[in-house]
C-alpha positions in Angstrom: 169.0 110.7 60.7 165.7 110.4 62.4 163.5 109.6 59.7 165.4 106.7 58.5 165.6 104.8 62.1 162.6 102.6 63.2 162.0 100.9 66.4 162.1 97.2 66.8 158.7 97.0 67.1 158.9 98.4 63.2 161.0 96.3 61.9 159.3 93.0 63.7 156.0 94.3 62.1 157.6 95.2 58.5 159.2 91.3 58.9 155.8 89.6 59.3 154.2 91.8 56.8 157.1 90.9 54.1 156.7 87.1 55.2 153.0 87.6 54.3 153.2 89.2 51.3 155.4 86.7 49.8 152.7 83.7 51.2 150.3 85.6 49.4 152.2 85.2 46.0 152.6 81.9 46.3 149.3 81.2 47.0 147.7 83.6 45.0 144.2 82.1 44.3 141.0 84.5 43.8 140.2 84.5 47.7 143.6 85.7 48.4 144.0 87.9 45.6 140.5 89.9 46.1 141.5 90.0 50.0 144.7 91.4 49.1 143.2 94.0 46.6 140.4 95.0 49.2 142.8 95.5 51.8 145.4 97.8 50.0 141.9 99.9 48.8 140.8 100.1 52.2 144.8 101.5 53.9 144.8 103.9 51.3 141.7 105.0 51.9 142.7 105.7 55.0 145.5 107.4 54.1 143.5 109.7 52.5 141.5 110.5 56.2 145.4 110.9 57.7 146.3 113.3 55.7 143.0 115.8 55.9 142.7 115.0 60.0 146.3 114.4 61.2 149.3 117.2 61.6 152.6 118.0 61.2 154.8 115.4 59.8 152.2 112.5 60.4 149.6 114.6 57.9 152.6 114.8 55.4 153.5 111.3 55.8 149.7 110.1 55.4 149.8 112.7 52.5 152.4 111.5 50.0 151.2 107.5 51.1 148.2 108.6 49.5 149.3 110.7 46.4 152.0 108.1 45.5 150.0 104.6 46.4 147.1 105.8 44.4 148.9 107.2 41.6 150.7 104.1 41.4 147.4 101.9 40.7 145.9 104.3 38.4 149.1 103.7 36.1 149.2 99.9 36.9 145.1 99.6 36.4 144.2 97.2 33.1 142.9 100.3 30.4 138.9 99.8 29.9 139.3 99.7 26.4 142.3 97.3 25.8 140.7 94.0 26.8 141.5 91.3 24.1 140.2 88.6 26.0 136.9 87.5 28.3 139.0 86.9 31.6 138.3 89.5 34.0 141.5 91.8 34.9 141.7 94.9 37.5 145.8 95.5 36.4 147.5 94.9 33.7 149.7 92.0 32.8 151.6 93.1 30.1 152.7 97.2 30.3 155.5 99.5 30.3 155.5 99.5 34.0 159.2 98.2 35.5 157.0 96.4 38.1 154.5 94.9 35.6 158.0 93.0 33.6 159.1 92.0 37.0 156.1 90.4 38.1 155.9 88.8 34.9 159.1 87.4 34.9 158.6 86.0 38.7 155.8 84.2 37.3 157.4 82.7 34.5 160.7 82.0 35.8 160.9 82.2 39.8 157.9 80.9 40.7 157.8 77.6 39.0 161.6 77.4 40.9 160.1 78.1 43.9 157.0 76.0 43.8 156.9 73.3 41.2 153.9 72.0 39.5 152.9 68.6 41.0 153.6 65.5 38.7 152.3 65.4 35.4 151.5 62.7 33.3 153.9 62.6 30.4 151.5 63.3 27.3 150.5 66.7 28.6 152.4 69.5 27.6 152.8 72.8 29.7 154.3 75.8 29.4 154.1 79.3 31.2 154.0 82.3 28.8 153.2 85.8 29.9 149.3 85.0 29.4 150.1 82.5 32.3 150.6 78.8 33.1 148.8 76.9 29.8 148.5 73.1 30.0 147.7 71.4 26.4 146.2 67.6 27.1 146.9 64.9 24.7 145.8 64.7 21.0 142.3 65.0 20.9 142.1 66.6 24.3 141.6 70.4 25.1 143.8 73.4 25.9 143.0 75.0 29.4 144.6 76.5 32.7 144.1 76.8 36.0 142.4 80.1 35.8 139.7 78.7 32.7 139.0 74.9 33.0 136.6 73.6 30.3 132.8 73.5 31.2 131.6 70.1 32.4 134.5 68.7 34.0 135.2 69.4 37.2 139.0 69.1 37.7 139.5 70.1 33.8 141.0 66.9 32.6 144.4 67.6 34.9 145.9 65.9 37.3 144.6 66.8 40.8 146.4 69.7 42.7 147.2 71.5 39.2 144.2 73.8 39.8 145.9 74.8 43.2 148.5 76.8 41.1 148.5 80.6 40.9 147.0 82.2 37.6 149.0 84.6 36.3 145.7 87.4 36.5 145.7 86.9 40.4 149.3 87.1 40.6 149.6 89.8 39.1 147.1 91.3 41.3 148.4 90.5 44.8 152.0 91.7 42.9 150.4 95.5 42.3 148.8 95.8 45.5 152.2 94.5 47.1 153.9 97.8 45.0 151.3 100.0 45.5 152.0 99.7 49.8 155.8 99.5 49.7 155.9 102.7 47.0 152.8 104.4 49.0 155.5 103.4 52.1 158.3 105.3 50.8 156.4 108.0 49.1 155.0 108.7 52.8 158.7 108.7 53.8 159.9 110.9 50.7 157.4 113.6 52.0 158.2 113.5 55.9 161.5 113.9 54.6 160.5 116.9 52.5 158.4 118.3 55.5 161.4 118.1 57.8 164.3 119.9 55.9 161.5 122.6 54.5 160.9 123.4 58.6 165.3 123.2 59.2 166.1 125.3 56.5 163.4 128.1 57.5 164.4 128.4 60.8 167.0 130.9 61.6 
């Protein structure tokens, strides 16, 4: 079937994209995160000028990307009027989304497998919950993550290198823009597809 083989230049280019979406998920810090972000607003936005200037199965294609890649972060956007605490969030952490659970749960359990904290001193006590990777210091000390270290201290009263780690907010923000491209992807496949057998079956 036609529209399910792809050149090799394709598949090379689908190969470094994968590579570099999982680079940016294990280094999801705020620079990486908001470039991620801007760069899946900006490709559907094109998507959008594909499917009102292109023709044929290309328009369709640029079509359902579009439909299904911004449908998808309207449903995965963080609700204006649900926000419980001060940290800023553009998607939501916690939701009935399949792809919301299963970020979670590659923060909490894949990633730490993946890439360990570094060495900690044995009075602190850590611990990764769906709110993210919390750190408690010793008695007397202060709670805090990587995403909120306490004011007046500059590496927060961890060990250096703990503030390297991924916060679960920007995480969860490369993860969404990640689905929003691959389901935008096959959306844009879905209505090529849809396109082609509408033209076979009304010809004679």
């Amino acid at each position: 079937m036609r529209l399910l083989q792809f050149s090799l230049r394709s598949l090379l280019l689908a190969t470094v994209l994968i590579a570099l979406g999982c680079a940016a998920l294990l280094n999801a810090w705020p620079w990486c995160a908001s470039l991620v972000l801007s760069a899946t607003l900006a490709f559907l936005a094109v998507a959008i000028l594909g499917s009102i200037y292109r023709t044929g199965s290309t328009r369709t294609f640029w079509l359902g990307m579009a439909i299904v890649g911004w449908g998808y972060l309207s449903l995965a956007r963080q609700p204006d009027d649900s926000f419980s605490d001060p940290r800023p969030r553009f998607f939501q952490e916690e939701g009935p989304l399949v792809t919301s659970r299963l970020l979670c749960h590659a923060y909490t359990d894949v990633l730490l497998r993946v890439r360990p904290l570094p060495p900690l001193p044995p009075e602190l006590n850590w611990g990764v919950s769906s709110r993210g990777l919390i750190i408690m210091g010793p008695p007397g000390g202060y709670p805090g993550s990587p995403s909120a270290p306490p004011p007046g201290s500059a590496l927060g009263g961890f060990p250096p290198g703990i503030h390297d780690y991924p916060s679960l907010s920007d995480f969860v923000t490369v993860g969404h823009s990640l689905w929003a491209l691959l389901l935008g992807f096959l959306g844009g496949l879905l209505a090529r597809w849809f396109y082609a057998t509408r033209q076979t079956r009304s010809s004679p």
